[in-house]
N, C-alpha and C positions, 0 to 999 in steps of 0.2 A: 425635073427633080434637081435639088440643090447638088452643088457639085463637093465633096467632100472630099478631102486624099483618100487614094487608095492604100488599104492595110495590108501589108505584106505578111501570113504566119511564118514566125520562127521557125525553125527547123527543129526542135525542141519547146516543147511548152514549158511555161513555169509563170510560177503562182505571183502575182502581183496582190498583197493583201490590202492595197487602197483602191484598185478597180474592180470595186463591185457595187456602186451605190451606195444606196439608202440600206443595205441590207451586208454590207462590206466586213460590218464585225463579227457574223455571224456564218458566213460564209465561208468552207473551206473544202479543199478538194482528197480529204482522209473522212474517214468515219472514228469511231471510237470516241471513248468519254476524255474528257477533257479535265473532270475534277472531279472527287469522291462526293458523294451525293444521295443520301437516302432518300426514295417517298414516300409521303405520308398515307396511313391508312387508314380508313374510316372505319364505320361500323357495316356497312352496306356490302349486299351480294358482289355489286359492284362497285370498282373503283377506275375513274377515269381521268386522266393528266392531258389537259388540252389548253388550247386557246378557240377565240371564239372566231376565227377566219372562217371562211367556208368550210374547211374541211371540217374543220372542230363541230361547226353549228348543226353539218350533218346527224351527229351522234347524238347530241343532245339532244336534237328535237327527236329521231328514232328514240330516245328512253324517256320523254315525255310520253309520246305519243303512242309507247307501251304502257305506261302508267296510266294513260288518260283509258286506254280500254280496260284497265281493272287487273294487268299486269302487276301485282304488289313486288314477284320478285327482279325486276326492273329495278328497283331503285337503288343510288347510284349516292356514291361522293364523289364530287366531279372540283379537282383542282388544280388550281391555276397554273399554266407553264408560261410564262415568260420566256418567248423565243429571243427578243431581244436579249437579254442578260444571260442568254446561254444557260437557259435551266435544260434544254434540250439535250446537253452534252454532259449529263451529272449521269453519275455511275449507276445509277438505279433506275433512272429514264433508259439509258443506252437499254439496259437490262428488260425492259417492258419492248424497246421498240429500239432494233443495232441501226435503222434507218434516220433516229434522232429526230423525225419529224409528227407533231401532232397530225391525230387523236393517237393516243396510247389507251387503249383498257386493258384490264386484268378484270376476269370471273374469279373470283371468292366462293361460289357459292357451293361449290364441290369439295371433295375431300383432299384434291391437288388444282392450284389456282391456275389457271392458265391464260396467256397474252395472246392478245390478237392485236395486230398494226394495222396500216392502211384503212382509210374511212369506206372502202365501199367492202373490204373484206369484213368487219365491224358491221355494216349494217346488214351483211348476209348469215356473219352468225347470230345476232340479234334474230333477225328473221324467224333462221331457222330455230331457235331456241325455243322462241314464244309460239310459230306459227302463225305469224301475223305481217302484213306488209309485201306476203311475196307468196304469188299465186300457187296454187298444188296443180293446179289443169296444165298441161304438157305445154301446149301453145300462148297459154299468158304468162307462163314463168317464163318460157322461152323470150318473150316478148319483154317483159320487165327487165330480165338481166341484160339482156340486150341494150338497153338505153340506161340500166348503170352503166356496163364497160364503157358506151357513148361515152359517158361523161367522164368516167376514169381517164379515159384517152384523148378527150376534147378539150380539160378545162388549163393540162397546162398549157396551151395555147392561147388562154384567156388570159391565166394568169404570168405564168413564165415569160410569156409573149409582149402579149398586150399590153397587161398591167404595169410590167415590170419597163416595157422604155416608152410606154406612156406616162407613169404617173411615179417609177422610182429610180430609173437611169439618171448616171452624172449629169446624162448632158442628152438637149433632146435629138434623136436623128432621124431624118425624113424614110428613111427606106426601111429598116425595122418596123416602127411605127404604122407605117401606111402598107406592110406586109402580116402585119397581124391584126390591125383591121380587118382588114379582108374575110382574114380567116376567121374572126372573132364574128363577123356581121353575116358568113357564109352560115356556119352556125347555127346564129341565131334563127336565120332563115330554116336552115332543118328542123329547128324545135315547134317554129311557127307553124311548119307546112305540117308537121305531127299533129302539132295541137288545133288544129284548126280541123281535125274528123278524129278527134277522140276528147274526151274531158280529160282526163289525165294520158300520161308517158306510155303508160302499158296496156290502157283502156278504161272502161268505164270508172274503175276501181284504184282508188290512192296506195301506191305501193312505194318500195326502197327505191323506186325510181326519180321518184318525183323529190323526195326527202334527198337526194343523192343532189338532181340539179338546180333545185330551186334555192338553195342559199348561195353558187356560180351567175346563175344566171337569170333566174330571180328577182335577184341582188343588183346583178348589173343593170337590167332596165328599170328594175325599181329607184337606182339612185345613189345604192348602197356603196359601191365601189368604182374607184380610181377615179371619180369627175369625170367621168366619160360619156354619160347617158345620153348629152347635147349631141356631142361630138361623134356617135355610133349612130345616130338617129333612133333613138330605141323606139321612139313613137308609134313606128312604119311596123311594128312587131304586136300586133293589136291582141294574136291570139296567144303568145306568149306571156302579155300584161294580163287576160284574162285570167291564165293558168297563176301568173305570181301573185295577183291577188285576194285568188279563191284561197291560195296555201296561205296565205300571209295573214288571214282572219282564223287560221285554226288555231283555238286556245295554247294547242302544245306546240303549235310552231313559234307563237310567240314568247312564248318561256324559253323554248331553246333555245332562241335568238341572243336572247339575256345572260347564259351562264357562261363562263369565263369568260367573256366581254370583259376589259379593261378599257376600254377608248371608247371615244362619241359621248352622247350623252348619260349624265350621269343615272336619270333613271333608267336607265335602261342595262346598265353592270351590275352585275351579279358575278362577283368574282369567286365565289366559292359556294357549291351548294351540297346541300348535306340533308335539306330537308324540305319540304313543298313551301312550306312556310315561311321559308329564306323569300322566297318572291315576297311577300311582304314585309320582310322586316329589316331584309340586308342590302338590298340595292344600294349603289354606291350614295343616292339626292339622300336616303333615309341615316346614311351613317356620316354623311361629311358634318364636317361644325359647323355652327351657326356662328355668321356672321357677327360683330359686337354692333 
């Protein structure tokens, strides 16, 4: 292992607000809103304030994928949060979710609108709302929820982990790096050795499970996240590839994918959506200018 200085902690901590990466201005160690901020509301039951990272892709594809079974009241205005620019910290995000981090929803559809935060709490009241994606037999719910918490509990180790002094730390460091490897590749290995005697997470049947790890980890051996795919061997994960891309040709997974998407390519951003029809008319390739 490379030899680095040894870092001594202070005896008090304190906030250094330029060491924190690629993610440095956004970072800080208080909660609370930062600048007054209303959001916008749509006409729909639901209204959702996200970005399309994993967590966000979650939700969306769960309210496709209620729409796609013929769920009408499912449908959603789902807009844009720009974590960068700190729309996370605006007085009326704080207000949906004091955690400041995407997916945010608010239900409209009652006579008092109520918030729910966290992506895997969202897709259990979804669930339960609709009755769909999460088993009623005692042993396969048990079973489903079970590998959402997995993943609740897994992915910041992907992400916080992995991602963060793989692909957005100042500076790269041998021991971080080749410590969440590890863990990231141990992982992957539990989902393979899953998926390798069952077709989905919970069993035969596609539930909040799969919707929960598949745009984490999915994502990562598909390609999707931090350039890593080479470099984790994702190859060696046959039944996991299996599993991301049986989910990855579901119609509603692929809309999901799309909505608050602001990066990559352009057909594929769908930065605000409001109505089924935005898939074909607003994607980012259908609205940019034409070239002279």
């Amino acid at each position: 292992m490379t030899s680095t200085p040894e870092y001594t902690p202070p005896k008090v901590w304190t906030w250094d607000k330029s060491n924190g990466g690629q993610f440095a201005n956004i970072n800080r160690p208080i909660a609370g809103p930062t600048h007054d901020k209303e959001l916008p509301v749509g006409r729909h039951p639901f209204q959702l304030y996200s970005l399309a990272t994993p967590n966000g892709v979650k939700v969306t594809v769960m309210l496709e994928e209620l729409l796609a079974l013929g769920h009408s009241g499912a449908e959603y205005d789902a807009w844009l949060i720009r974590i960068g620019d700190g729309d996370q910290f605006g007085s009326g995000f704080v207000a949906v979710n004091p955690n400041s981090k995407i997916p945010a929803l608010m239900d409209r559809s009652g006579p008092t609108p109520i918030r729910v935060f966290e992506s895997g709490a969202i897709l259990m009241y979804l669930a339960e709302k609709f009755g769909a994606f999460l088993p009623t037999e005692p042993a396969a719910r048990a079973e489903c929820l079970s590998w959402l918490f997995w993943q609740m509990g897994s992915a910041p180790y992907l992400g916080g982990g992995f991602g963060h002094f793989y692909a957005y730390a100042p500076t790269k460091m041998e021991y971080p790096i080749n410590r969440f490897a590890m863990e990231t590749k141990r992982q992957l290995d539990v989902l393979d050795r899953r998926l390798a005697e069952s077709e989905f997470l919970a069993g035969p049947e596609y539930t909040i499970a799969d919707i929960a790890v598949w745009p984490w980890y999915g994502g990562l051996v598909k390609g999707w996240m931090y350039g890593a795919a080479e470099f984790l061997d994702v190859t060696s994960y046959k039944n996991v590839l299996r599993w991301a891309d049986a989910i990855g040709e579901r119609p509603a997974a692929k809309r999901g994918r799309m909505v608050n998407r602001s990066f990559g390519d352009l057909s594929m951003q769908l930065h605000e959506r409001h109505d089924a029809s935005d898939f074909d008319t607003k994607t980012q390739d259908k609205l940019a200018p034409v070239s002279a």
